[in-house]
C-alpha positions in Angstrom: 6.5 4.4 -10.5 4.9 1.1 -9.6 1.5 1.9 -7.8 -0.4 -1.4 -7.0 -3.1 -2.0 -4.6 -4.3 -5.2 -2.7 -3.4 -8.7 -4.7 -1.4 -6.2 -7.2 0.3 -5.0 -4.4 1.7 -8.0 -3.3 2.4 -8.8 -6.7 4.8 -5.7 -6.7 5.8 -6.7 -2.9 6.6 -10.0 -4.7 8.4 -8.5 -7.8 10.7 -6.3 -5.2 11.3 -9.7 -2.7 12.8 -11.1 -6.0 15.0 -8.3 -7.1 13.1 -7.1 -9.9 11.4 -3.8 -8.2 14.1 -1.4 -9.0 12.3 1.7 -8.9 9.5 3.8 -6.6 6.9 1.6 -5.8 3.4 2.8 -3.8 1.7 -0.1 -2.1 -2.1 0.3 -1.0 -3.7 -2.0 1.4 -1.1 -4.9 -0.3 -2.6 -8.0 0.3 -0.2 -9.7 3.4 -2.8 -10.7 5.8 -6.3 -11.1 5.0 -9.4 -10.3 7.6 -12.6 -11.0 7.4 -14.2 -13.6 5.4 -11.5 -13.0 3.1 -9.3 -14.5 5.5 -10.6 -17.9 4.7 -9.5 -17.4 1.2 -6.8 -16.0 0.8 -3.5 -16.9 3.2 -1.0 -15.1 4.9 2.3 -14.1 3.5 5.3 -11.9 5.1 7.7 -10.7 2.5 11.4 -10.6 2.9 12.1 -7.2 1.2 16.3 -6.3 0.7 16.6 -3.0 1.6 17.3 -1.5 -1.3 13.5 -2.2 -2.0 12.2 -1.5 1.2 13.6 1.8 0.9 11.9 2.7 -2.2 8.0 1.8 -1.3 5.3 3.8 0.4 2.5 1.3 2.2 -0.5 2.5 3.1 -3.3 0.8 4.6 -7.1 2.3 5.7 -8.0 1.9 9.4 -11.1 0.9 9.0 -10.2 -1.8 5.8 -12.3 -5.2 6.6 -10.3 -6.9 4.1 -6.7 -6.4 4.8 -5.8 -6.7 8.4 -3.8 -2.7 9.0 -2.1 -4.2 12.1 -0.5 -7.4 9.6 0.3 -4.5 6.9 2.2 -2.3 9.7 3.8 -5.4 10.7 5.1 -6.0 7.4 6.4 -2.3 7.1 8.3 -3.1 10.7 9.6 -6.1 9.3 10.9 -5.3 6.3 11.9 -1.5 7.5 9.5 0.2 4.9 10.0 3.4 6.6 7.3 5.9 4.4 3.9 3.7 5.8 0.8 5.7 6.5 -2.7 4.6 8.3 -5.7 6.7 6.2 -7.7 7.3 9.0 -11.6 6.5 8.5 -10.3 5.0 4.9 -12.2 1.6 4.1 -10.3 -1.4 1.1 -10.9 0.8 -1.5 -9.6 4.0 -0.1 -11.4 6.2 -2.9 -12.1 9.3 -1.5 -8.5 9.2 0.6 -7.1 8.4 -2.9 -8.9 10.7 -5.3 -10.5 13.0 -3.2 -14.0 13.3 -2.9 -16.6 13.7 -5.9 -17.9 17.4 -5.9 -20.5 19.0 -7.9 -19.9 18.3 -12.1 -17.9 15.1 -11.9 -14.4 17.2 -10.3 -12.7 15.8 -7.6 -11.4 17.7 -4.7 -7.9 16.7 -3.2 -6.9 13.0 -2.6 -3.8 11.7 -1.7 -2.5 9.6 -4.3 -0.2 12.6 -6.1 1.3 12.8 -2.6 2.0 9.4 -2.8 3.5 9.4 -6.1 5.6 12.4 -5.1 6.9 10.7 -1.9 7.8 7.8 -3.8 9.9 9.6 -6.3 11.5 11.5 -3.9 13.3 8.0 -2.6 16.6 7.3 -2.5 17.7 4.7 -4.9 
């Protein structure tokens, strides 16, 4: 499994577009469209996923993430038909506690979604 977020996930994005993502692949906030400030950095770019790919990833995006625009990243999922996308709702760019789960009391974290993830990904056809 292939789990990449922002500039690595477009790296993986990029890696599948070619032909060379053969396998589950979890995208988080994958850099497609910038917002923000970084949006004078960094350009746009739309993938053109086969559908063999596009059927093996899992995108997800926070709703409140100020560096990746949600709207360009579910418009990338619609594109390409990357059916399994999810909005973390209240997650920020760096989704930690959606991810991990939040820090409690002697270092442990509780829940998080990222084994979900993983889980949903290998679940994939393909």
């Amino acid at each position: 499994v292939v789990v990449a977020s922002w500039w690595g996930g477009a790296c993986a994005l990029g890696c599948c577009e070619l032909g060379h993502g053969r396998g589950p692949t979890v995208v988080i906030a994958p850099a497609v469209k910038a917002c923000g400030w970084s949006s004078l950095v960094f350009p746009s770019w739309m993938p053109a996923l086969p559908a063999s790919a596009a059927a093996r990833i899992v995108c997800v995006v926070g709703d409140n993430d100020k560096t990746i625009s949600p709207s360009g990243v579910e418009r990338m999922c619609r594109t390409n038909k990357i059916a399994n996308f999810e909005v973390a709702r209240g997650g920020d760019h760096r989704m930690n506690n959606y991810l991990l789960g939040k820090t409690k009391k002697g270092g442990k974290r509780d829940g998080g979604k990222l084994e979900e993830l993983v889980h949903r990904a290998l679940a994939l056809p393909g």
